[in-house]
DODO-742677 format. One line per field, with one value per residue (C-alpha): residue in three letters; z, y, x. Coordinates in steps of 0.1 Angstrom, whole numbers, padded with zeros to 4 digits. Each point is the difference from the previous one (the first is absolute). Example, Ala and Ser with C-alpha at 12.3 -4.5 7.8 and 13.67 -1.06 7.14 Angstrom:
BEGIN
residuo c(ALA;SER);
w c(0078;-0007);
v c(-0045;0034);
u c(0123;0014);
# end
This chain:
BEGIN
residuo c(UNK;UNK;UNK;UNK;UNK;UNK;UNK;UNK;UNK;UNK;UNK;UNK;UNK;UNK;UNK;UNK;UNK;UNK;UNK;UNK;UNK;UNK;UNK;UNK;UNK;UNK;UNK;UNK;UNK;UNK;UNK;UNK;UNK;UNK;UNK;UNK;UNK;UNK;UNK;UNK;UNK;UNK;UNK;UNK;UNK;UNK;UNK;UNK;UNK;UNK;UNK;UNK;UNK;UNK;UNK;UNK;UNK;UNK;UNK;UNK;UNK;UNK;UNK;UNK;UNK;UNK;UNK;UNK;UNK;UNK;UNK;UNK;UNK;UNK;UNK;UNK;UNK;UNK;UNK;UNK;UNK;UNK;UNK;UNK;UNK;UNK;UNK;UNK;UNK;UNK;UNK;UNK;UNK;UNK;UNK;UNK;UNK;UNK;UNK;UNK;UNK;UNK;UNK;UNK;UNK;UNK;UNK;UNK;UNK;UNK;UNK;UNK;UNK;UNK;UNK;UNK;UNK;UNK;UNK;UNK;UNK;UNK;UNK;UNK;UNK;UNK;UNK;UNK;UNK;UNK;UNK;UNK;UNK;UNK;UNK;UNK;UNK;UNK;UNK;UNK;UNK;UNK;UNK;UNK;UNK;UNK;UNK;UNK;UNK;UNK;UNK;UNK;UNK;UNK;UNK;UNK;UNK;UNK;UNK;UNK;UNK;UNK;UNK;UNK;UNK;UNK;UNK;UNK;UNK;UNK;UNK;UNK;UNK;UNK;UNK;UNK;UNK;UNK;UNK;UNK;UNK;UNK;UNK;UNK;UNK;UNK;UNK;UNK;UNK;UNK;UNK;UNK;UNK;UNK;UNK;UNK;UNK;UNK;UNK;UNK;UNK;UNK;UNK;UNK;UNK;UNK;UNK;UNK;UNK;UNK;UNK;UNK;UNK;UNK;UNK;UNK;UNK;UNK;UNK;UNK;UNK;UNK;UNK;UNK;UNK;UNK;UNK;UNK;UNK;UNK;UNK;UNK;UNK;UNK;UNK;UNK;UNK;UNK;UNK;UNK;UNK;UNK;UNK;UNK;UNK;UNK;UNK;UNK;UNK;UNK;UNK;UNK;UNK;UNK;UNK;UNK;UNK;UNK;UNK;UNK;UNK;UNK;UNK;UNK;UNK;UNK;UNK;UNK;UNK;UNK;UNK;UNK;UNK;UNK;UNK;UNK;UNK;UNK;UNK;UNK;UNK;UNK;UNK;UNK;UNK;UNK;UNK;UNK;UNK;UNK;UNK;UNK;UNK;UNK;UNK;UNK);
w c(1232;0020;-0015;0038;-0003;-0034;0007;0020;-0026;-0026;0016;0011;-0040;-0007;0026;-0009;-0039;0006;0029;-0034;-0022;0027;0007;-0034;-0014;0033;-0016;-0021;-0038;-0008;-0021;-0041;0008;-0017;0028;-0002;0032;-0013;0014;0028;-0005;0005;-0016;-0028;-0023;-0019;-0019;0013;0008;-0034;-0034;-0029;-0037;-0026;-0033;-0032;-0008;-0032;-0031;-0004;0032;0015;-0019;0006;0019;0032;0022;0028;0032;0024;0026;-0007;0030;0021;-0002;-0021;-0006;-0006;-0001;-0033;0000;-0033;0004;-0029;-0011;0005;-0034;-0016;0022;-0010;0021;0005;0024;0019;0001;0035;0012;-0020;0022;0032;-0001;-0019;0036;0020;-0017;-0025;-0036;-0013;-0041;-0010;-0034;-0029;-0015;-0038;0000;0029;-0005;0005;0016;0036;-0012;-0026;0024;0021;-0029;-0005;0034;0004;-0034;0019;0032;-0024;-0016;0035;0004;-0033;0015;0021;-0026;-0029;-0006;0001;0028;0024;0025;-0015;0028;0030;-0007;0025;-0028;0030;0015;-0028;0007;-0015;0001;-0015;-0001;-0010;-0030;0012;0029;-0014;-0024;0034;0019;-0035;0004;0035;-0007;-0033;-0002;0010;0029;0011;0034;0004;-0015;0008;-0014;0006;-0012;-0016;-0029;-0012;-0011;-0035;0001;-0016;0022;0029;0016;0007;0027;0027;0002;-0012;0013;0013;0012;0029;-0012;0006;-0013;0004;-0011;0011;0019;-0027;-0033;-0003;-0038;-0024;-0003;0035;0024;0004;0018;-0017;0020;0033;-0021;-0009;0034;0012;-0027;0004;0016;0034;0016;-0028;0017;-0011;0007;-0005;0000;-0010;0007;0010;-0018;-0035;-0034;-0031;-0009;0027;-0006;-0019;0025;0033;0021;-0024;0019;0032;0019;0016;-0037;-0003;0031;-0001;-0038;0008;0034;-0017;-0029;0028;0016;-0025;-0035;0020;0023;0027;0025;0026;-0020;0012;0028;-0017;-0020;0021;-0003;-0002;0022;-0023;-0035;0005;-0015;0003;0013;0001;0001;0000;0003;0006;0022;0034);
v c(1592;0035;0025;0001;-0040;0004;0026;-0017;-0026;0022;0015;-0031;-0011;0030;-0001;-0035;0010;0029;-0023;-0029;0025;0019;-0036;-0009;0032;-0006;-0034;-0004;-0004;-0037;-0009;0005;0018;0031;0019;0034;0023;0027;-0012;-0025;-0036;0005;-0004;0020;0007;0032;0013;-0001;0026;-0004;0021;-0019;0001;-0023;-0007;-0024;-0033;0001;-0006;-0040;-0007;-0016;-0022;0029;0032;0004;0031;0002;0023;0006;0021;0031;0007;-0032;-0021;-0028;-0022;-0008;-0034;-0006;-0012;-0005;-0002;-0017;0009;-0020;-0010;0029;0021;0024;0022;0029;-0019;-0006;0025;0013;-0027;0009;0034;-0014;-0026;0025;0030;-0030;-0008;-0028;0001;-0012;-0009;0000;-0017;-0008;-0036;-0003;-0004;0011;-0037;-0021;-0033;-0008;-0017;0027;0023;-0012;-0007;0036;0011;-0017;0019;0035;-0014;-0009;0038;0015;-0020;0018;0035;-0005;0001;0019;0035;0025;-0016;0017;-0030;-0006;-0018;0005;-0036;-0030;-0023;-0025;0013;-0005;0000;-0015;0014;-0006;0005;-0027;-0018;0021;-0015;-0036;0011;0013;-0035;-0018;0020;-0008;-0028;0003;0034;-0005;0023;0016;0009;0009;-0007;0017;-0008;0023;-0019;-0028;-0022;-0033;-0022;0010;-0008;-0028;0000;-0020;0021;0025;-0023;0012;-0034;0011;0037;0005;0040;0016;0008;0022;-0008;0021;-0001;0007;-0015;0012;-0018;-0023;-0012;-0015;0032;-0002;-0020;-0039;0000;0007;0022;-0024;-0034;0016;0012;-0037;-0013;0023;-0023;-0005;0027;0026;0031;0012;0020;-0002;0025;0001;0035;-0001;0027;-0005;-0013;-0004;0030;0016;0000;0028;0016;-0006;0015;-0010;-0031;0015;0020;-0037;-0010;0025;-0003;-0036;-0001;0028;-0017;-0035;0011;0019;-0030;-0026;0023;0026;-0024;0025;-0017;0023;0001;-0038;0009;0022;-0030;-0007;-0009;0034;0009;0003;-0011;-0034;-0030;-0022;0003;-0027;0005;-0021;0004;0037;0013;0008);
u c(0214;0004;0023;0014;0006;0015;0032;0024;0001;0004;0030;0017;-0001;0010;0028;0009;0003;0023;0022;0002;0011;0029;0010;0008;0015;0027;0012;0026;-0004;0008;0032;-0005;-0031;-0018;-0006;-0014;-0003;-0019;-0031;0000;-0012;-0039;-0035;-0006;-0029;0014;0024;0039;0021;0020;-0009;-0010;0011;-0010;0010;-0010;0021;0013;-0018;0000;0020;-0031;-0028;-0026;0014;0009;-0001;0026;-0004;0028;0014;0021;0013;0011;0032;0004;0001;-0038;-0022;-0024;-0032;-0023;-0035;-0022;-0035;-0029;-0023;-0009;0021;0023;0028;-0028;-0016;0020;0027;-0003;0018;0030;0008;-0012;0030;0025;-0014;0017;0031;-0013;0004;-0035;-0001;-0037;-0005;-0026;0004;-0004;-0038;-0024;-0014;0036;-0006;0015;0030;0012;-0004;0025;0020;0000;0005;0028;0013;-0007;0018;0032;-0002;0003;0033;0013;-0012;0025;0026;-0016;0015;-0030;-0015;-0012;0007;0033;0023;-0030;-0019;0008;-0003;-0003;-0031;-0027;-0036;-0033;-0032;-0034;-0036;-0023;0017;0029;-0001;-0003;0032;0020;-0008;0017;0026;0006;0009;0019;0015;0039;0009;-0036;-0001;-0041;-0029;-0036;-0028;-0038;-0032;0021;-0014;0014;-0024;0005;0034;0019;0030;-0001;0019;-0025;-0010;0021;0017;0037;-0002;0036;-0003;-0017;-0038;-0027;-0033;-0030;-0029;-0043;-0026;-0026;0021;-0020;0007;0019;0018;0020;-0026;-0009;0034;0028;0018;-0011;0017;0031;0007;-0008;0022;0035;0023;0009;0026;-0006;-0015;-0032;-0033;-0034;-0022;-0037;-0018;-0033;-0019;0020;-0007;0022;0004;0008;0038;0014;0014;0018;-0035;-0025;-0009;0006;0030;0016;0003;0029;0016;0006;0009;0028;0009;0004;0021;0019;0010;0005;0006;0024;0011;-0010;-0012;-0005;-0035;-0010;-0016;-0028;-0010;-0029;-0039;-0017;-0026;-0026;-0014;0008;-0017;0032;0035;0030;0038;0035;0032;0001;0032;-0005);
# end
């Protein structure tokens, strides 16, 4: 294609991104929402406008340590999500996520599990410990998120067996409001709940074209999209060009990986959902694409 031919459609995409973004910063922020005007509703890859502080939960106040990263300078109150290792994983590799979230308003908790080789099953077990820990923060004295937690807007994430423990947990954990999953395993898992079948929370599940293993391929992430019942609003993403590993941080797969993991937990975490509209199919690095149930 001619450089010539090429231009105009560069700057009508460019033009219609900066139209989606003008358009949705105008609208109103939805009743009981966490809205933040800071930065209008858009698709983001970086870092927000909000400085980051972080701090360690107390000793024994999760199963294996927990990090939490969160904004200094916005309003709370602020949403949670806890994001789980995969086998073998611990925090380190993974951190980044944990100030990309906290830049936008989003308190992220990364956390260790008792072994680096935990099963599936205890792993959501323990997650779900972390997510209940966060609720105390909000009433412990010394903490630095003492009264800013909306105990009501509670997250799940997880990579690999993490992300096998969050789809558990979307359907057990009382009172989650988002689950999202990158390179999700479950086929070691007991609990047929992994399945998808019973998820009762707006999910995101990610994962690569080029996981092809037991590890996060043969179709995991594809069957519990298929499964997650009728009328609860999901995504699926696979990228193109990545494997499983390519997840520990919000660009390591690619820059759309970010943008639609901030825009989704936006819309459905926040309740924000003057971010629906950038939910979309990216334009490139797809291998596979399907959505439901995602506000207009």
């Amino acid at each position: 294609m001619k450089i010539k031919n090429l231009f105009p459609s560069l700057v009508l995409t460019l033009f219609s991104i900066c139209f989606l973004a003008s358009n949705a910063y105008s609208q109103s922020c939805p009743s009981g929402a966490i809205c933040r005007n800071d930065e209008a509703p858009g698709k983001y890859s970086r870092n927000g406008p909000y400085n980051v502080d972080d701090y360690d939960m107390p000793f024994g106040s999760t199963p294996g340590g927990a990090s939490v990263y969160y904004p200094t300078n916005a309003t709370p109150p602020f949403a949670v999500l806890v994001f789980t290792p995969p086998l073998s994983g611990t925090q380190f590799m993974y951190r980044d996520w944990g100030p990309f979230f906290a830049s936008h308003g989003i308190v992220m908790v990364t956390m260790d599990t008792r072994t680096t080789s935990d099963s599936v099953d205890s792993r959501a077990s323990q997650q779900a410990d972390v997510l209940d820990a966060m609720k105390d923060e909000n009433t412990r004295y010394g903490s630095p998120l003492r009264g800013k937690i909306a105990t009501n807007r509670l997250g799940a994430v997880g990579w690999s067996m993490g992300g096998g423990a969050t789809w558990i947990n979307s359907a057990e954990y009382n009172g989650l409001t988002t689950a999202m999953s990158l390179a999700g395993h479950n086929l070691t898992a007991i609990n047929s709940n992994s399945r998808g079948r019973n998820t009762r929370v707006p999910t995101l599940i990610m994962n690569g074209a080029l996981d092809l293993t037991i590890l996060g391929g043969l179709g995991q992430s594809d069957g519990v999209y298929s499964n997650i019942p009728y009328g609860v609003p999901k995504v699926f993403y696979e990228v193109r060009s990545a494997g499983h590993f390519d997840w520990g941080s919000p660009t390591a797969a690619n820059d759309a990986t970010a943008e639609l993991a901030l825009a989704f937990q936006k819309t459905f975490l926040e309740g924000d959902t003057r971010w629906a509209r950038f939910i979309t199919r990216p334009i490139f690095d797809v291998s596979e694409w399907e959505s439901a149930n995602i506000p207009n």
